[in-house]
C-alpha positions in Angstrom: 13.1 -1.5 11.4 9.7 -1.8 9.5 10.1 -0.7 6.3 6.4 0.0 5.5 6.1 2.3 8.2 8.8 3.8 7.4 8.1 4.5 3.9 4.6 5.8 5.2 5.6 8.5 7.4 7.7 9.6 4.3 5.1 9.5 1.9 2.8 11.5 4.4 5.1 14.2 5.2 5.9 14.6 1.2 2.1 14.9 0.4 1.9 17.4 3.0 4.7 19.4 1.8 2.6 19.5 -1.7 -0.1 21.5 0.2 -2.6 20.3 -2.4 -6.5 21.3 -2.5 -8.5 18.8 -0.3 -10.7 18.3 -3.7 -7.1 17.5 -5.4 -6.1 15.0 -2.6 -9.6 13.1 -2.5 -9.6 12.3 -6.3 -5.6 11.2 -5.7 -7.1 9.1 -3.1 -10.2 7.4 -4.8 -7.4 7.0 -7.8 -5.8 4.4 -5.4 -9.0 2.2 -4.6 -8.5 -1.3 -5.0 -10.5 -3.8 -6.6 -11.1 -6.9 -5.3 -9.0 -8.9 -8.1 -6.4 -6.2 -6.9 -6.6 -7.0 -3.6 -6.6 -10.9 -3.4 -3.3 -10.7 -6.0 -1.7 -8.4 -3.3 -2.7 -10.5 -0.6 -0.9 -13.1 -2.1 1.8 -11.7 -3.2 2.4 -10.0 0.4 2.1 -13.5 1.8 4.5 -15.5 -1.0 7.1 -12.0 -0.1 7.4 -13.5 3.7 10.7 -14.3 4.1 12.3 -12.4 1.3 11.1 -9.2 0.4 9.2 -8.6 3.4 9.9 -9.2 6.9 7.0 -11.0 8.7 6.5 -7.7 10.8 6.3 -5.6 7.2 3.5 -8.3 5.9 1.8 -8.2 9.5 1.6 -4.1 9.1 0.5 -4.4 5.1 -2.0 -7.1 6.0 -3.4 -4.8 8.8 -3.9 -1.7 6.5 -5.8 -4.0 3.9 -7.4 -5.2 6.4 -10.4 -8.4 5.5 -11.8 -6.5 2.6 -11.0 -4.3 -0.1 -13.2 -1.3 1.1 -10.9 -1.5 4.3 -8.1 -0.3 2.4 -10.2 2.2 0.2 -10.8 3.9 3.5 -7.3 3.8 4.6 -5.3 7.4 4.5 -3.9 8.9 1.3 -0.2 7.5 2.2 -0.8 4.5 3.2 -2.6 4.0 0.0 0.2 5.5 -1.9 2.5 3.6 -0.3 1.1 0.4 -0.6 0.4 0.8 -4.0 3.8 1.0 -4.5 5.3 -2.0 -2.9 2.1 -4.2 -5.3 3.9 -2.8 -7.8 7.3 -4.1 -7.0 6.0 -6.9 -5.6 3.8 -7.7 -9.2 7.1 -6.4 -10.6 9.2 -9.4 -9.1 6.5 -11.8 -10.0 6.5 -11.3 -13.4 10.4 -11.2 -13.9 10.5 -14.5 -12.1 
């Protein structure tokens, strides 16, 4: 069971159950873009995860939504964005405890 897929479909079905304004849902979006600082420190942290945190299947799917290039995953949909997001964080979250 992928986790990140999981957690995807649920975080699409709750933003659709907002029924927000397409204007609303575009700055939530652009809110999410990634830097590319951002992006090489969750590329990392995805990898280091393997193994532990992540299944290599999870980190395969997360590594497919970032894609080569931050502007890969600024183009990706508004849950996937929301979702990833969230596992940097707990991902960033685990790093710093450690």
């Amino acid at each position: 069971m992928n986790k990140i897929i999981l957690a995807i479909e649920k975080a699409d079905k709750a933003i659709a159950a907002k029924n927000l304004p397409q204007t609303q849902l575009a700055e939530l979006s652009k809110s999410l873009d990634m830097a590319l600082d951002e992006y090489c420190c969750f590329q990392t942290l995805k990898s280091n995860a393997v193994g532990g945190q992540l299944t290599l299947d999870e980190a395969n799917t997360i590594y497919g939504y970032l894609g080569n290039i931050p502007e890969h995953f600024n183009r990706q949909p508004l849950a996937v964005k929301w979702t990833l997001t969230e596992v940097f964080r707990v991902l960033l979250g685990n790093r710093i405890k450690k």
